[in-house]
C-alpha positions as CSV (number, residue, x, y, z in Angstrom):
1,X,70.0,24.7,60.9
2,X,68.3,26.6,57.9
3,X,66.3,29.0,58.3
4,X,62.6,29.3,56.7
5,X,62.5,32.5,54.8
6,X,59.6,34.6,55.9
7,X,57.6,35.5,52.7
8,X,56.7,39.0,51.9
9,X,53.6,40.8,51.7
10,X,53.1,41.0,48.1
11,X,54.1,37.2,48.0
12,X,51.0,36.1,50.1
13,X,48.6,38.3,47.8
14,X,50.0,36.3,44.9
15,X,49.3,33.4,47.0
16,X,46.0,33.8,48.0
17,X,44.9,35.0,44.5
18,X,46.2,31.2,43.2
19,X,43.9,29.3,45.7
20,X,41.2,31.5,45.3
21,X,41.1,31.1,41.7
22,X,41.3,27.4,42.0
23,X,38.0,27.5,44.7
24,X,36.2,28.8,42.1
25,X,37.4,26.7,39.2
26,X,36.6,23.5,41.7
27,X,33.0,25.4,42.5
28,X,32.7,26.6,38.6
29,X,32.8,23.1,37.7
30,X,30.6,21.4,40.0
31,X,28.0,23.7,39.5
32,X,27.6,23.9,35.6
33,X,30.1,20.7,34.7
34,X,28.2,17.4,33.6
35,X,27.2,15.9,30.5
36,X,24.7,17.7,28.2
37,X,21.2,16.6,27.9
38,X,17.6,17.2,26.7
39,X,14.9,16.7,29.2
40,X,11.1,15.7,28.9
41,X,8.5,15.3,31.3
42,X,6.3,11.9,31.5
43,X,3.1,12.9,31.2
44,X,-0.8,11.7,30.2
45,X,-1.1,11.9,26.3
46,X,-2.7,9.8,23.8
47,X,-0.1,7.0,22.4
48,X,-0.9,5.4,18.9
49,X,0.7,2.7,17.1
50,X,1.0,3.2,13.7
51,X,1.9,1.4,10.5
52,X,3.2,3.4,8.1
53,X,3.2,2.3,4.0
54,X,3.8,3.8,0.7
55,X,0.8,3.6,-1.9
56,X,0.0,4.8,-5.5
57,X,-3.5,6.6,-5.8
58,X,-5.9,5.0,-8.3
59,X,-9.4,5.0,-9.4
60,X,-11.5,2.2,-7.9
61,X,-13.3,1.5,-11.2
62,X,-10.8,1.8,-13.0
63,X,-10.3,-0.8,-16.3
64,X,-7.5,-1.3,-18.9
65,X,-8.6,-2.0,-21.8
66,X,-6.2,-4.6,-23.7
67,X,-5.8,-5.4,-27.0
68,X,-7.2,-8.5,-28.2
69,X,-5.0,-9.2,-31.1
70,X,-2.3,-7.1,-33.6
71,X,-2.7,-4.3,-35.7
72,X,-2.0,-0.8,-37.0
73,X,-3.2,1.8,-34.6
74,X,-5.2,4.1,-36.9
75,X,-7.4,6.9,-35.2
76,X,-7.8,7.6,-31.6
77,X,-11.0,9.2,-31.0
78,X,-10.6,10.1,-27.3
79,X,-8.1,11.8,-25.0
80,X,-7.6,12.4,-21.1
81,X,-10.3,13.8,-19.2
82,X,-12.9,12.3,-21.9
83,X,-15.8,11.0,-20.6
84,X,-17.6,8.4,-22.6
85,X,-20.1,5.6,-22.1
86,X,-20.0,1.9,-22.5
87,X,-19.8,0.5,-26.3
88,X,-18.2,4.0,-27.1
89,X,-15.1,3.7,-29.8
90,X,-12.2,4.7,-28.2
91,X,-10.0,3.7,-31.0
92,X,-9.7,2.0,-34.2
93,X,-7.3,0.4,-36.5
94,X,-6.5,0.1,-40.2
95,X,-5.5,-3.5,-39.9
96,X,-6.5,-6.2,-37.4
97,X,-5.9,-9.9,-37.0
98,X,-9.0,-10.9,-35.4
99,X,-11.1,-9.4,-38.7
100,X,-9.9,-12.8,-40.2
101,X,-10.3,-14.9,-37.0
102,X,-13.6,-13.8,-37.1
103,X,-14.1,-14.5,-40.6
104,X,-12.5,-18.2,-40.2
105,X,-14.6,-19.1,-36.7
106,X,-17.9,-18.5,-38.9
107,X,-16.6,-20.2,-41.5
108,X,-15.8,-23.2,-39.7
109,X,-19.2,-22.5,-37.9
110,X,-20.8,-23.2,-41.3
111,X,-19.9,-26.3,-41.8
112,X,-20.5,-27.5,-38.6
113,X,-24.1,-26.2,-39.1
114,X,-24.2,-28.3,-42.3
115,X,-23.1,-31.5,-40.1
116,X,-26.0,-30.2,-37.2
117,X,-28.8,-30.3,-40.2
118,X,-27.6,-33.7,-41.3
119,X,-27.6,-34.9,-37.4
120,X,-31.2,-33.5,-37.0
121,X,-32.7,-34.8,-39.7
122,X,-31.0,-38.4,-39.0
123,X,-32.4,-38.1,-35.1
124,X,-35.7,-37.1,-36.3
125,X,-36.0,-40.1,-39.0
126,X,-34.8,-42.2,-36.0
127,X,-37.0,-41.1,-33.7
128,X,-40.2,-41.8,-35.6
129,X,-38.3,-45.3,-36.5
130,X,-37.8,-45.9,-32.8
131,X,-41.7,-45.6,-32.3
132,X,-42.6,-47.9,-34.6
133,X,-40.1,-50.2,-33.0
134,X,-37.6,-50.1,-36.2
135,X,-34.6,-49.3,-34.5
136,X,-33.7,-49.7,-31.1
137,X,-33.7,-47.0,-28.2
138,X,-29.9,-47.0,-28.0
139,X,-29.5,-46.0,-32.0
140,X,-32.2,-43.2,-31.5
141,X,-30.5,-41.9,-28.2
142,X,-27.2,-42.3,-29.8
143,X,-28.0,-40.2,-32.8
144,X,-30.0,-37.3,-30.5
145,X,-26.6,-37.0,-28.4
146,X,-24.9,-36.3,-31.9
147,X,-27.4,-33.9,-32.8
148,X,-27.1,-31.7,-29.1
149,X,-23.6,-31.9,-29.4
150,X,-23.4,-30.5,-33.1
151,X,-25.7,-28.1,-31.4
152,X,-23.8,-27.1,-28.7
153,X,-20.8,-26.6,-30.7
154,X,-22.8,-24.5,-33.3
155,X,-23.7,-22.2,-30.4
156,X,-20.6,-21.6,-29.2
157,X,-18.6,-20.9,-32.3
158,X,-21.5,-18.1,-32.6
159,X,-20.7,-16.7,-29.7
160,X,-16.8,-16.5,-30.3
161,X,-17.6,-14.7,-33.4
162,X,-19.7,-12.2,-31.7
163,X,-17.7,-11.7,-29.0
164,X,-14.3,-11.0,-30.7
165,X,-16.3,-8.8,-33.2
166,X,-18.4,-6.8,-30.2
167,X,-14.7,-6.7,-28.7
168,X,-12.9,-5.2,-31.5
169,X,-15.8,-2.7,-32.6
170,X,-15.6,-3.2,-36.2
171,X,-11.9,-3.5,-36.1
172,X,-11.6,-0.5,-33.4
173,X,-11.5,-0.5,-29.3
174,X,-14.5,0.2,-26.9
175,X,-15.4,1.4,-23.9
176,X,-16.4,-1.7,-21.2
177,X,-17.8,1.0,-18.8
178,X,-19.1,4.7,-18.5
179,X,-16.6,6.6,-17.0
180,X,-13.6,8.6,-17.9
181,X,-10.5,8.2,-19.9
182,X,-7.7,8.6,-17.5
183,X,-4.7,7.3,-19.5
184,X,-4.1,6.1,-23.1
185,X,-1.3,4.2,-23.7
186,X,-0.7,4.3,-27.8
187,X,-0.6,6.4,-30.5
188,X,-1.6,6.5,-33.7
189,X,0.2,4.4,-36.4
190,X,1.8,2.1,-33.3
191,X,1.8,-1.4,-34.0
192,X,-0.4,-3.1,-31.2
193,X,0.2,-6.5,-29.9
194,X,-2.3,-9.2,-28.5
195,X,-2.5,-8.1,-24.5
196,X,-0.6,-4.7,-25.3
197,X,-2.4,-2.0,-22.7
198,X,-3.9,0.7,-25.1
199,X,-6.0,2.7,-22.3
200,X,-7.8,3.0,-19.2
201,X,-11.1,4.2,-18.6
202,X,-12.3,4.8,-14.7
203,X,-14.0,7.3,-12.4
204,X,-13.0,10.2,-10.8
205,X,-15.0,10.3,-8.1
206,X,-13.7,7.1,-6.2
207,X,-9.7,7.4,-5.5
208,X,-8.2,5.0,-3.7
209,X,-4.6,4.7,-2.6
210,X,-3.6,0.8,-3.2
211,X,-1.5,-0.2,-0.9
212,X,0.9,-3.6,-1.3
213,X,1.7,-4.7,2.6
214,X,3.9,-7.4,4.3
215,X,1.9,-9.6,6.0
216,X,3.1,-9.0,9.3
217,X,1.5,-5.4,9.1
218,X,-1.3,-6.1,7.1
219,X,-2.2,-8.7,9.6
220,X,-2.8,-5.5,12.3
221,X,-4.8,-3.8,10.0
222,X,-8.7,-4.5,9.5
223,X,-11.4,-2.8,7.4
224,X,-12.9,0.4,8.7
225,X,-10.0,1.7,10.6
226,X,-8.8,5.6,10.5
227,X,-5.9,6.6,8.0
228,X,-3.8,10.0,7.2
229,X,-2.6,10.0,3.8
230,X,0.4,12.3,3.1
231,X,2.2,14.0,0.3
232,X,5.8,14.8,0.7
233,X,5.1,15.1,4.0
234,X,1.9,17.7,3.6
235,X,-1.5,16.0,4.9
236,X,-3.8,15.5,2.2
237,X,-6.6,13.7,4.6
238,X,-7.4,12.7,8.2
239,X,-10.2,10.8,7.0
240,X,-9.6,8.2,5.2
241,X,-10.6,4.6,5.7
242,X,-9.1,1.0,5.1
243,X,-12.1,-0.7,2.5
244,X,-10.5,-3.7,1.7
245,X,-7.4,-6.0,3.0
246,X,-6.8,-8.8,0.9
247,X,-6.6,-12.3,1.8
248,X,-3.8,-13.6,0.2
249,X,-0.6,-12.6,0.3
250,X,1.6,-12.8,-2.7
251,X,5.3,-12.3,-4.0
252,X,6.5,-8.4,-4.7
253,X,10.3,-7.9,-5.4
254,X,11.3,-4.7,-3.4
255,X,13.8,-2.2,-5.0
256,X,16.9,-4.1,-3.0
257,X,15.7,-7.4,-5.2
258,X,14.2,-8.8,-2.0
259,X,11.4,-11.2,-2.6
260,X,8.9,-10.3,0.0
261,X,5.4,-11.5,0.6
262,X,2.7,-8.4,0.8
263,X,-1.1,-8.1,0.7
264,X,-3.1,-6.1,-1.1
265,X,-4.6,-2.9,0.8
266,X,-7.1,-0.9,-0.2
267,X,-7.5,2.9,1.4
268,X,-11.1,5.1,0.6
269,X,-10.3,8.5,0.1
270,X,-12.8,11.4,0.9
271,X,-14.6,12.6,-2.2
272,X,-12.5,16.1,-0.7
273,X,-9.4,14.6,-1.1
274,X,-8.3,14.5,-4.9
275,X,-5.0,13.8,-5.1
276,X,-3.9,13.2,-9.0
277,X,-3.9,9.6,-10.1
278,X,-0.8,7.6,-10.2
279,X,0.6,10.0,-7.6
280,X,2.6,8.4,-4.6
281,X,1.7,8.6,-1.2
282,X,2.2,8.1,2.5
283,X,-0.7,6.2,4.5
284,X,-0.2,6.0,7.9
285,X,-2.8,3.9,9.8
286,X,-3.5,3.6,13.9
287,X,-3.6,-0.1,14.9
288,X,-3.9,0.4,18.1
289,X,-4.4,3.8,20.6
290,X,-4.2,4.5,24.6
291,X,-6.4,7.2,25.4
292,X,-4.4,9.9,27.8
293,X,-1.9,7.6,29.9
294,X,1.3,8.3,31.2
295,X,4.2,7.9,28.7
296,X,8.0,9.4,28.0
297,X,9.2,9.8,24.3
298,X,10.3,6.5,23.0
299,X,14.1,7.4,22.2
300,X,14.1,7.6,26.2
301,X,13.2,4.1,26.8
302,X,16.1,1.3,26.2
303,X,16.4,-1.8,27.4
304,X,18.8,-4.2,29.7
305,X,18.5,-8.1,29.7
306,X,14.7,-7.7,27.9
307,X,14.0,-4.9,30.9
308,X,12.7,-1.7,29.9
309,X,14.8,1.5,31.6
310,X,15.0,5.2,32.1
311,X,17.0,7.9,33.0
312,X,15.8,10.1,35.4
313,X,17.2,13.5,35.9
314,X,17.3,13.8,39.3
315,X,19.9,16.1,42.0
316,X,21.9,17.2,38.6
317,X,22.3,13.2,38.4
318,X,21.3,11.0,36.0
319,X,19.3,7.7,37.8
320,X,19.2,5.0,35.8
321,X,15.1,3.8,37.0
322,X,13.4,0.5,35.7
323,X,10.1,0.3,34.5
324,X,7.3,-1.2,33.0
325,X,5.8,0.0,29.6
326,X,2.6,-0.7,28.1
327,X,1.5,0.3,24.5
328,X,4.8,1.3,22.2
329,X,4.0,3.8,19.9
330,X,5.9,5.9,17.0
331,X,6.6,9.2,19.2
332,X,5.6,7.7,22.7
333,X,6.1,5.0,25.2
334,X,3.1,4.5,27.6
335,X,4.7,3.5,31.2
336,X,2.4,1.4,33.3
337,X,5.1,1.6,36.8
338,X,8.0,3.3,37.4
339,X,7.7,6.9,36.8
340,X,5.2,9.6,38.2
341,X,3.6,12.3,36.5
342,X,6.1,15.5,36.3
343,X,9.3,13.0,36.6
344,X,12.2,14.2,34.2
345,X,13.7,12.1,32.3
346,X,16.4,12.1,29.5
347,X,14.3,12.1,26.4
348,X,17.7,10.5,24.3
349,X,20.5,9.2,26.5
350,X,24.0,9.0,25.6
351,X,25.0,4.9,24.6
352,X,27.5,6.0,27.0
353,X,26.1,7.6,30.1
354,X,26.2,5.7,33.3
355,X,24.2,5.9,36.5
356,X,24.5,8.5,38.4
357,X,26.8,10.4,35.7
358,X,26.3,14.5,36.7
359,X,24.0,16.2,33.7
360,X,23.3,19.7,32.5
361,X,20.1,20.6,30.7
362,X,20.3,22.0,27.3
């Protein structure tokens, strides 16, 4: 039979020193092994929902003027910053069309003034004929309709004359308001084209930020509610308000090509807040708020089979816990049952941490 061999002393040391160092490996592990993870409390705070939108900030009054026919830009007599009144010449040109369109409507308004004369003095002879029982009632009413009609027309070639020549300011541009110029679109010795934008005239003193929205958000929204407006991120205002949501939605292409349908938004700016026009901005609107109620950040709400779910840090485990939330906001979840004040929970679970899976706070 073999014999054990007795081992020496300096073998048991080397012995001992191998378990011992896998004790504390074993203990090293449980104590500080698990799965990384950020922790926040659920606790009262105010929970808004928000709808979020990018705008272009523009003057409320604001008016392009147009061209109204084709010419040769000649002098322009304002520049940015101006201010001017209404009827003020803006511009003028050293050729325009509608000099000669106004020159051929009051021709052609001549000789429908020399048919009127004729009419009238045919209605009057028939008139005095028709009371003396010479001709009947029908000839004289026929011959008075002629005469308003002539009439009629006389007045409102008149008033195409006037207007394109009050519109073209002796072959130049004006003003339509008091105000001040904020953009001019030509210069001078540019050939302008019926419709062609040649400036814009508006206040300073009413900025809005226009805002085009899809329906679905713009159908949250009502006017008088609370907006932030931001620039690149920096707050320009707290205190802005929604004036106007439009009531018909219409077709914008986005920049993907995607034909949405969006509503038009207007936001009030504080006479503070003076952001320069035409400059892009963020407005961020609260459509609905939870005064102080207990809520988790949302990144640690997800959901099974349409049921909202936690973890909850909780013996160095994570507890998968269900509950029920209320109001969903941007940052915050408000949570109606399920957690208590001071509960811990993971504020951005792992897709693949399971119940009960050991954790380690960052």
């Amino acid at each position: 039979m073999k014999k054990i061999k007795k081992l020496t002393k300096k073998q048991w040391i080397l012995l001992f020193a191998i378990l011992a160092a896998a004790a504390l490996g074993s203990a090293g592990f449980y104590l500080t092994g698990g799965t990384e993870v950020v922790l926040a409390n659920a606790e009262l705070r105010d929970v808004y929902q928000i709808v979020e939108e990018a705008g272009q900030v523009e003057s409320r009054s604001a008016v392009t003027v147009v061209s109204k026919g084709s010419g040769t830009v000649g002098e322009i007599l304002v520049q940015e910053g101006q201010t001017v009144q209404a009827g003020d010449l803006i511009l003028s040109f050293s050729d325009f069309a509608p000099a000669a369109e106004v020159a051929g409507i009051r021709a052609q308004a001549q000789g429908v003034y020399a048919q009127y004369i004729a009419a009238k003095a045919l209605s009057d002879s028939n008139r005095i004929l028709y009371e003396e029982g010479a001709v009947s009632q029908l000839e004289y009413t026929q011959s008075l309709a002629v005469t308003r009609q002539l009439s009629a027309q006389l007045a409102s070639l008149g008033y195409s004359a006037d207007s394109l020549s009050s519109a073209t300011g002796a072959d130049g541009v004006v003003s339509p308001l008091a105000g001040v110029v904020t953009a001019v679109y030509v210069r001078e010795g540019e050939t302008a084209v019926p419709g062609a934008s040649l400036a814009e005239v508006g206040g300073l003193d009413d900025r809005i930020v226009l805002l085009h929205m899809i329906s679905s958000d713009a159908d949250q929204i009502t006017e008088g509610m609370h907006a932030t407006v931001l620039a690149d991120g920096e707050e320009i205002t707290e205190n802005a308000l929604v004036d106007h949501v439009g009531i018909k939605a219409t077709d914008h292409v986005s920049s993907l090509g995607i034909v949405q349908k969006r509503v038009r938004v207007e936001v009030a700016l504080p006479e503070e807040a003076t952001p320069r026009l035409g400059s892009s901005v963020d407005v961020r609107i609260i459509v609905r708020e939870a005064a102080q109620v207990l809520s988790v950040p949302s990144a640690a709400v997800f959901a099974i089979e349409e049921e909202a779910w936690v973890y909850v840090a909780a013996g160095g485990k994570a507890i998968q816990t269900r509950v029920t939330i209320g109001l969903e906001g941007e940052e915050y979840v408000e949570i109606i049952d399920g957690l208590s004040p001071g509960d811990r929970v993971l504020a951005s679970p792992p897709s693949d941490l399971t119940d009960g899976t050991r954790i380690k706070e960052k």
